[in-house]
N, C-alpha and C positions, 0 to 999 in steps of 0.2 A: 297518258297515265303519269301521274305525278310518282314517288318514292319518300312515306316517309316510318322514320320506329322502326325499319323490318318487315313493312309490309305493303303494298303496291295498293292503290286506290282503286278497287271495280270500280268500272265506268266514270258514272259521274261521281259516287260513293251514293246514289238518293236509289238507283233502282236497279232491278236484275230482269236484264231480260227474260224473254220465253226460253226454258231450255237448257239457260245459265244458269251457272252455278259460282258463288263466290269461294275462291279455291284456298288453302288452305295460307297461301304467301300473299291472300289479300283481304282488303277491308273493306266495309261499307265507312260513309262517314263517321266520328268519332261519336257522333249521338248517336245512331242506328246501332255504333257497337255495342256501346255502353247499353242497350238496350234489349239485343240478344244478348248480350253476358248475364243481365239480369232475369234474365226466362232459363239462361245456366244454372242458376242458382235457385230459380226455385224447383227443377226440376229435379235436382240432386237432393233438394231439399230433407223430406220426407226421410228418404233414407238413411241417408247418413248420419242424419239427429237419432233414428230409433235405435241404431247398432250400440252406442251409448247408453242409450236409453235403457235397453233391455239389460246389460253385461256390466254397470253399474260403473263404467268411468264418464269420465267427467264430459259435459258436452262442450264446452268452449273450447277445450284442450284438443278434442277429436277434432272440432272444426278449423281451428287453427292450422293443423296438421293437415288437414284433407285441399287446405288451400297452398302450404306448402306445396306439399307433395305434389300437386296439380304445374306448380311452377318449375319445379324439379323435373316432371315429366314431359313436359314442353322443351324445355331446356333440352334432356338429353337427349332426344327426338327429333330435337333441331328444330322444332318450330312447324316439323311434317306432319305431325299425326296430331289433330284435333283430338281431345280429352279431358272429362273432369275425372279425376281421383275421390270417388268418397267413401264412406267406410263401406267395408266386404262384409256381407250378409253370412259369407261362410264361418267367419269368427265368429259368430253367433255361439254355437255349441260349444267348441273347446272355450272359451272366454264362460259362461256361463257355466262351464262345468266346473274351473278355476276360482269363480267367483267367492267363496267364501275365502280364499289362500289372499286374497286382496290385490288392489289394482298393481300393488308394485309387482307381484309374480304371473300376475296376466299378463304384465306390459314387456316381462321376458321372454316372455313365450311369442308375443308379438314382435318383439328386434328380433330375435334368434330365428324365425318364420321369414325373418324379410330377406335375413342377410344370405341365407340356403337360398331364396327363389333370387340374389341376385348372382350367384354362382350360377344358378342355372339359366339365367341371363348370357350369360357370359359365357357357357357351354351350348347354346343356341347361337349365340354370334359367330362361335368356332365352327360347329360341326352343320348347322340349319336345324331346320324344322322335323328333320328327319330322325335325329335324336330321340326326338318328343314321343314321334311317331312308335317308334321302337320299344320304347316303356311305358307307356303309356297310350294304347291301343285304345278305340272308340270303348267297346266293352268292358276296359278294367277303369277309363274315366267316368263313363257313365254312371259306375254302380257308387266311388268313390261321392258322387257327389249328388247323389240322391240318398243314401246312408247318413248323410252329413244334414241334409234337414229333417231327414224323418227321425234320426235321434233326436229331436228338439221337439216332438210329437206330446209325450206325456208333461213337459212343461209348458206347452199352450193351452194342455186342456185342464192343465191343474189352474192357471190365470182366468182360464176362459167360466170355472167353477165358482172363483172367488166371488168374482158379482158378474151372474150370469144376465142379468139383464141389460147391464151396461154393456157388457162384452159380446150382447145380442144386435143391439141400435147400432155397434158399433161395425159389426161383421157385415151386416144390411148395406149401411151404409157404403162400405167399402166396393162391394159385390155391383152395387147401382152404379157407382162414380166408373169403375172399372168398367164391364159389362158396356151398361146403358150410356156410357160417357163418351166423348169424343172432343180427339185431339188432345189436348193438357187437362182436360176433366179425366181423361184414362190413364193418362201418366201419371197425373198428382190423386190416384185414386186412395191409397195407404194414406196420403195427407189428410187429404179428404175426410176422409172416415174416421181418424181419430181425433181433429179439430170436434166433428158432428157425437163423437163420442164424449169426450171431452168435455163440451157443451152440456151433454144429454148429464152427464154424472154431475155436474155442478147444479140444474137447475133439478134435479131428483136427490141432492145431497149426499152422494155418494164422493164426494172428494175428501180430502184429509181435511179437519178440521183446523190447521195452521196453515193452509192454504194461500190464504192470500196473505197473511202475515210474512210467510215464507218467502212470495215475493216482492211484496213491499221491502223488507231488512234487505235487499240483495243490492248491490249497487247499479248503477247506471255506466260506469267507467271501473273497471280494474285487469288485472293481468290474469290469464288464464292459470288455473291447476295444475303445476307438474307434481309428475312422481317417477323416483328412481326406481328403475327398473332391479329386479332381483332374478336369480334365475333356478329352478326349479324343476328337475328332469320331468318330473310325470306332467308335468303343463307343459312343457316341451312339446312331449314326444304327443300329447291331447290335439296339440296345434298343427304341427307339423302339416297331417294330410290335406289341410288348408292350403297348399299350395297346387295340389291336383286342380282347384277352382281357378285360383289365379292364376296358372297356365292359361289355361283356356277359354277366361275372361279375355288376357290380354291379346293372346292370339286372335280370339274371335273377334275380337276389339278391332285388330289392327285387318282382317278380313272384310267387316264390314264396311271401314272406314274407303279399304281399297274399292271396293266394290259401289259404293256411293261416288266417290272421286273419279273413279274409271284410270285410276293410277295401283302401281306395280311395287304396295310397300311390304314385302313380305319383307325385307332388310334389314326393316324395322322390329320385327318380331323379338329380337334380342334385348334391342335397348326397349323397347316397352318394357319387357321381363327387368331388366336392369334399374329401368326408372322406378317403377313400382315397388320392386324390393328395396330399394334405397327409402323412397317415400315409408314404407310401412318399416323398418328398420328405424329411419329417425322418430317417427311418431310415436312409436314402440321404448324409445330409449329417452322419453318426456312423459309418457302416462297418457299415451291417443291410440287409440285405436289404428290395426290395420288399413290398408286402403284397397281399389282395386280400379280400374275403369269402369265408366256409368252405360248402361244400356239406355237408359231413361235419357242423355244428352243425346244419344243417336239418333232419340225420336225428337229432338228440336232441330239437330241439323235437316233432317230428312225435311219435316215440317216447312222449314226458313229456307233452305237450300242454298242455308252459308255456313261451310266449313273453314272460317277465320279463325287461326290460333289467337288472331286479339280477342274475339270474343272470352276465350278462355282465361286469359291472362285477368280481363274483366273479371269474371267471376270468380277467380283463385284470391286477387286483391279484396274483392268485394268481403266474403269468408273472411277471411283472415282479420279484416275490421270488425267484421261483425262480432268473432271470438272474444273481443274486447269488451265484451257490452253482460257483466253476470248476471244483470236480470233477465237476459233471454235464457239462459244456460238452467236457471231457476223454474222460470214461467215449461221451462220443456221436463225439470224432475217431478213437477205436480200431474204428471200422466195418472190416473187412477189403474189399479193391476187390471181388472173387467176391461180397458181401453186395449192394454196392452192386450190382454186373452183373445180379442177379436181380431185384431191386427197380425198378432202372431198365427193365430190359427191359418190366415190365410199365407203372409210371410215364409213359414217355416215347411207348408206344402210344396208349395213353389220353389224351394229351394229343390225340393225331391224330385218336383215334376221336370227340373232343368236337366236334371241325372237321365231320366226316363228320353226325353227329349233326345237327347246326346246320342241314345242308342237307336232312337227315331229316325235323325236325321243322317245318321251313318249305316241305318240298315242293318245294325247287328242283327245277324242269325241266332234266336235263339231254340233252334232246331239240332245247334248244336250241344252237346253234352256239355264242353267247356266253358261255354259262355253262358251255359245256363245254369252250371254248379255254382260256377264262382262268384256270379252274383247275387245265386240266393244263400249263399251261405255268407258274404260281405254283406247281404243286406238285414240279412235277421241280429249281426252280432253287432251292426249300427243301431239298430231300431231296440231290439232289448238290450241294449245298452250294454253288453258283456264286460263285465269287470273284472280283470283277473292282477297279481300281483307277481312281477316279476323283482325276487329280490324285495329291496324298501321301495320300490315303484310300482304305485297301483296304476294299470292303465285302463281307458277305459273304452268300450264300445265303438268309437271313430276312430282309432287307434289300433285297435285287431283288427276291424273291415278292412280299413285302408290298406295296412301294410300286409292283412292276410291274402288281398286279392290279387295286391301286385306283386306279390313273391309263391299264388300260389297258381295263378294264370298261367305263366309261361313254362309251368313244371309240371300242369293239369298239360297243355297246348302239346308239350315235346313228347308224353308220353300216350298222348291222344294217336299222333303222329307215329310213333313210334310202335305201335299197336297195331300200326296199317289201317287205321278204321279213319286217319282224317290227311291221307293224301287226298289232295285236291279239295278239301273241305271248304265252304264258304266260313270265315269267320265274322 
């Protein structure tokens, strides 16, 4: 084996054998790389344009950032944990609930979100994973982050009203590519469907009539959109329970990855928290959107069964060029709202069913009293959106779930306890 960039040549760099696996401190040849980096990027694709898309900042600027960020995360990782950074679905809601306050008070809400989960980066590097454990129980993550898309419920169905026809072809589509797809037809199923929507609304004339004008005037070369960040309590504190996701993104991130590698990176669990927060911190403090680790890259590793950080580095580079280019950032605002509504529709469930998921996969009991107050009660004041005004800060619905369930769990828990009715309880 030859040594070069940092990264040791498998085999020949042309093939992997039966069984092999290309490990994270190696490469296939420089074409083969460059060639999984670019199935990196379209896999990220999809997503990370729509988070933008929907929350009304810029798209060149998000992807600029989600290429940083990707490089930043490598970096501090040392190069061990294979990752792309693209935007976090769970900013979805607080960013759109901010949305008229404008991108400069989203984009505080998003540094000020980054820089709290790299403290708590760095409170996981001290103490482990056990910290996590402690505050944030399967039960009280669970409800957190399925509250957080099902707030986002009466804005898909309000997009999904505007032109229901379009936002019909478009949900179809999705549903098929998904479903009935296989391999990268099911991962690029969101893409899918609103390419197929997209389509559908241009040759039905449902697109904006300055459409193509729109993207004709756009350049072919220029520098991404910044915006200075402002900062704004009640978008704050909107944002804040955003980090309950990015926990457990990155954790689960760094779980999965061990477990495909058959390597022992819990170590890492820190500096993922640390890399990410930093990522969505600078992108926050330019006018980009959040970031988070990709599920959708797991399924190309898995697929290729190369987990080379070159690849990655590929595709962080790749983005970050592409940022440059404002008639793609254009050719992506000409989405019609019916595109959006069918996209979201399914987007914004999914976000809820990962909440549901979480309580699936760790077995929550909810036979018990505790686990079953707190979360119907975190879950009804996400979903109608509970608005209440503390002082000049109105906060709203992901904001009392969030912080009502984790300060009102372990004081439901002790007195549960305390009651003698949940010694020995399963929780």
């Amino acid at each position: 084996m030859t040594y070069s960039l940092g990264w040791t040549v498998h085999g020949d760099g042309q093939k992997i054998a039966p069984g092999a696996v290309v490990a994270p401190e190696e490469r296939l040849s420089w074409g083969r790389t460059i060639g999984i980096g670019m199935q990196h990027v379209v896999a990220m694709f999809g997503a990370t344009l729509l988070v933008p898309t929907l929350t009304g900042f810029p798209v060149n600027t998000t992807l600029l950032f989600s290429g940083i960020s990707t490089i930043l995360f490598l970096l501090i990782t040392r190069n061990r944990l294979p990752s792309y950074l693209g935007s976090s679905f769970a900013f979805i809601a607080p960013l759109s609930a901010s949305q008229s306050e404008g991108i400069s008070v989203q984009a505080g809400s998003v540094l000020v979100t980054g820089l709290v989960l790299v403290l708590v980066g760095f409170i996981v590097k001290a103490a482990g994973r056990r910290v996590l454990d402690a505050v944030m129980p399967p039960a009280v993550t669970g409800a957190i982050v399925a509250l957080i898309g099902l707030n986002l419920a009466p804005s898909a169905t309000a997009n999904f009203q505007t032109q229901p026809l379009v936002a019909f072809v478009t949900l179809v589509a999705i549903i098929v590519a998904t479903v009935g797809g296989r391999g990268m037809v099911a991962r690029l199923g969101i893409l899918i469907g609103v390419v197929i929507g997209w389509v559908f609304a241009a040759v039905t004339g449902n697109l904006a009539p300055d459409t193509a004008q729109t993207i004709a005037d756009a350049d072919w070369i220029g520098v991404p959109q910044f915006h200075t960040p402002s900062f704004h309590l009640s978008a704050i504190l909107v944002a804040l329970p955003v980090l309950v996701v990015l926990i457990a993104e990155n954790v689960g991130h760094v779980k999965a990855v061990s477990e495909m590698t058959k390597r022992d990176l819990d170590d890492l669990a820190g500096d993922a928290l640390i890399a990410d927060g930093l990522g969505t911190a600078i992108a926050g403090g330019f006018g980009g959107s959040g970031t988070t680790t990709y599920a959708e890259n797991i399924g190309v590793m898995a697929a290729t069964r190369v987990y080379s950080t070159a690849a990655y580095w590929v595709a962080a580079l790749f983005a970050i060029a592409l940022a440059f280019i404002p008639k793609f950032g254009a050719l992506i605002f000409t989405i019609p709202t019916g595109v959006l509504g069918g996209a979201t529709l399914v987007l914004y469930g999914l976000i809820g069913m990962l909440g549901i998921r979480i309580w699936m996969d760790n077995k929550v009991n909810f036979n018990n009293p505790v686990n079953l107050t707190c979360a119907a009660v975190a879950l009804v004041a996400g979903i109608g959106n509970l608005t209440l005004n503390v002082g000049s800060v109105s906060l709203e619905g992901i904001a009392w779930g969030s912080v009502g369930v984790i300060v009102v769990y372990p004081l439901a828990r002790w007195l549960y306890e305390r009651m003698g009715e949940g010694h020995g309880a399963k929780y």
